[in-house]
DRENDO-1510 file (C-alpha; in Angstrom, 1 decimal, always signed):
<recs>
REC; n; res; u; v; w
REC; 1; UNK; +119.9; +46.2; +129.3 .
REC; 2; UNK; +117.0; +48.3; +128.1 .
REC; 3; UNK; +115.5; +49.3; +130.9 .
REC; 4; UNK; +113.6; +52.8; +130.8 .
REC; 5; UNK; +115.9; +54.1; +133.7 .
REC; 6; UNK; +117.5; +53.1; +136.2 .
REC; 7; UNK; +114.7; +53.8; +138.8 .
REC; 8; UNK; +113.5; +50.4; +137.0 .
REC; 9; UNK; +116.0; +47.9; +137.5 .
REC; 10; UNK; +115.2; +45.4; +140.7 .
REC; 11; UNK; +118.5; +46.7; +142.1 .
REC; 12; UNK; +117.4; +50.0; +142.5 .
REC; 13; UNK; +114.2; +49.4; +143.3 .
REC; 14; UNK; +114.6; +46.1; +146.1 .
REC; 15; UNK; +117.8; +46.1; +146.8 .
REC; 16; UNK; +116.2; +44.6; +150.0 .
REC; 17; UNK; +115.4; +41.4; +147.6 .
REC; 18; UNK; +117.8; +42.0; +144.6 .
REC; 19; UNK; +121.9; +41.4; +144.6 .
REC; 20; UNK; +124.6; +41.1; +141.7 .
REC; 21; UNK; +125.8; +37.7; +141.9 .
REC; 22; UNK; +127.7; +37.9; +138.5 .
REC; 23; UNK; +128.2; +40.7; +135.4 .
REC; 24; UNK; +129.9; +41.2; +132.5 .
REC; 25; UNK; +129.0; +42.1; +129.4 .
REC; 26; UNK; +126.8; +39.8; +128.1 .
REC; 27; UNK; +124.5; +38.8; +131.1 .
REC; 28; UNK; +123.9; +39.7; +134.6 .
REC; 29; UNK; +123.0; +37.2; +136.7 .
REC; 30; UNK; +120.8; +38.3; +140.3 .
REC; 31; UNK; +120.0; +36.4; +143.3 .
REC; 32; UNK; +116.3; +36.6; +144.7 .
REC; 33; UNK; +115.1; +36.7; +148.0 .
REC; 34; UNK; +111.8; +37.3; +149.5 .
REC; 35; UNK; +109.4; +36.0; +152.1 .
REC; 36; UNK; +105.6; +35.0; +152.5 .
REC; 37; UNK; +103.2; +38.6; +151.8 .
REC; 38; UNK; +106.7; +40.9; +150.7 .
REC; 39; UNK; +105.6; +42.8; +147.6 .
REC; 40; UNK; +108.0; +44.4; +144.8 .
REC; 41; UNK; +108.1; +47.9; +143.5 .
REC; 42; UNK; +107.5; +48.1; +139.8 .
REC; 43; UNK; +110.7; +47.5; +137.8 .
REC; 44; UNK; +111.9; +46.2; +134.7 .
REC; 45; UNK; +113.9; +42.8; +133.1 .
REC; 46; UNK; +115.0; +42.0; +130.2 .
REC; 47; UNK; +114.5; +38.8; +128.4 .
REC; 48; UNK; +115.8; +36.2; +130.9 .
REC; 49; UNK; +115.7; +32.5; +132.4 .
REC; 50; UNK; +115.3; +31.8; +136.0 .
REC; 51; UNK; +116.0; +29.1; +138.4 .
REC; 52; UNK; +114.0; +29.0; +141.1 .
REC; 53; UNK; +116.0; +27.2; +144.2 .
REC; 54; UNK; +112.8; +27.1; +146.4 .
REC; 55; UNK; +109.1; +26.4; +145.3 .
REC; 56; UNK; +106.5; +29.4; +145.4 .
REC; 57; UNK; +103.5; +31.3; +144.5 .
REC; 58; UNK; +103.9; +34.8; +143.2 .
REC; 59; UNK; +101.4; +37.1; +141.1 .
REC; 60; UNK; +103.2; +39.1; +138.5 .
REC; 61; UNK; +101.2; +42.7; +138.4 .
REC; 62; UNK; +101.5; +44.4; +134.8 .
REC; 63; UNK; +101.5; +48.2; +134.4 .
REC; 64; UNK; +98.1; +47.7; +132.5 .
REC; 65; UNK; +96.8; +46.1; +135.7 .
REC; 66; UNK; +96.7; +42.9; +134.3 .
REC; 67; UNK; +97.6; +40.0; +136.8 .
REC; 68; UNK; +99.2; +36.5; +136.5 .
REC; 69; UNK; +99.9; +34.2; +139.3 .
REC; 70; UNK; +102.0; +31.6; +139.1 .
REC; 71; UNK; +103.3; +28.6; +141.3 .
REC; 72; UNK; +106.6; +27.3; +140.4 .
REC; 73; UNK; +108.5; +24.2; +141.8 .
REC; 74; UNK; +111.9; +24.2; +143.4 .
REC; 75; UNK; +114.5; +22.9; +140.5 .
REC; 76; UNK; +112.1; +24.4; +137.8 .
REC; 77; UNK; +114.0; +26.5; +135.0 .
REC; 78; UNK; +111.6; +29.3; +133.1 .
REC; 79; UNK; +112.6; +31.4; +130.4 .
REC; 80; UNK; +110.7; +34.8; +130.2 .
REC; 81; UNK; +110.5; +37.7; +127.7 .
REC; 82; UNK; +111.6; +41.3; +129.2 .
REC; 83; UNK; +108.9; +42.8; +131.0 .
REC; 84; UNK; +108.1; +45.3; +133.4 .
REC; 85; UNK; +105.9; +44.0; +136.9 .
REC; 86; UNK; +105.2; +44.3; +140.7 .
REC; 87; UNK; +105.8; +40.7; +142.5 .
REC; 88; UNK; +104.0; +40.0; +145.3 .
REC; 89; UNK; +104.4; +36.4; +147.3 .
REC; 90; UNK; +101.1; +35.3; +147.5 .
REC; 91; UNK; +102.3; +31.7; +148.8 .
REC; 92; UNK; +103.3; +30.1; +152.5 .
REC; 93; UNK; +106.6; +29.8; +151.4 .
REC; 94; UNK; +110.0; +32.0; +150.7 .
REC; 95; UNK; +110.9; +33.1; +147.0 .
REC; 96; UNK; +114.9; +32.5; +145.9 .
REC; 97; UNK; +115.3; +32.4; +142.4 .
REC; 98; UNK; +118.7; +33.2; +140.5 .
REC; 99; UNK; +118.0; +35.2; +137.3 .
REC; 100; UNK; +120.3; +35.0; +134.1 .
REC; 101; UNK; +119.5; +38.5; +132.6 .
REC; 102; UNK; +120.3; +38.3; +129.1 .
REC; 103; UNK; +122.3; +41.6; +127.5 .
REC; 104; UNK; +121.6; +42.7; +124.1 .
REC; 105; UNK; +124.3; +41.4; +121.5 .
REC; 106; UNK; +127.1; +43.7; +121.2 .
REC; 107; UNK; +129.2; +41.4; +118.5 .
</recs>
């Protein structure tokens, strides 16, 4: 997957928020759960799309400090580049999103 260590994949790091739906050895596929004001610990994804199943307002906290907030609606499907972040909901309603991490091509 890439990450840096394990101490920065979402599994370790929110288990709380993070679960293994699916994984073999192409993708990995995680379920997402979170309510209003709950905030991540920094960790890592590789380049991957999500579908959100529920709409909300997160802001996406880079290790540079940067910040990006973003409001996405329930049936929405976003493709994102690997990145590292904190995610904080900063809306009124819950987060659940299925991820589709993408695994580097081993053919």
């Amino acid at each position: 997957m890439g990450l840096e260590s394990n101490r920065q994949d979402p599994v370790a790091t929110d288990g709380d928020k993070y679960s293994v739906v699916l994984e073999n050895e192409r993708v990995r596929v995680l379920r997402y759960h979170d309510r209003p004001g709950d905030r991540t610990l920094q960790h890592a994804h590789p380049d991957y799309v999500l579908y959100a199943e529920s709409s909300f307002k997160r802001r996406l906290i880079f290790p540079d400090g940067s910040k990006h907030e973003v409001d996405v609606k329930a049936g929405s499907i976003v493709w994102m580049k690997g990145h590292i972040h904190i995610g904080e909901n900063i809306g009124d309603t819950n987060t659940d999103v299925i991820f589709g991490e993408l695994k580097e091509n081993r053919t």
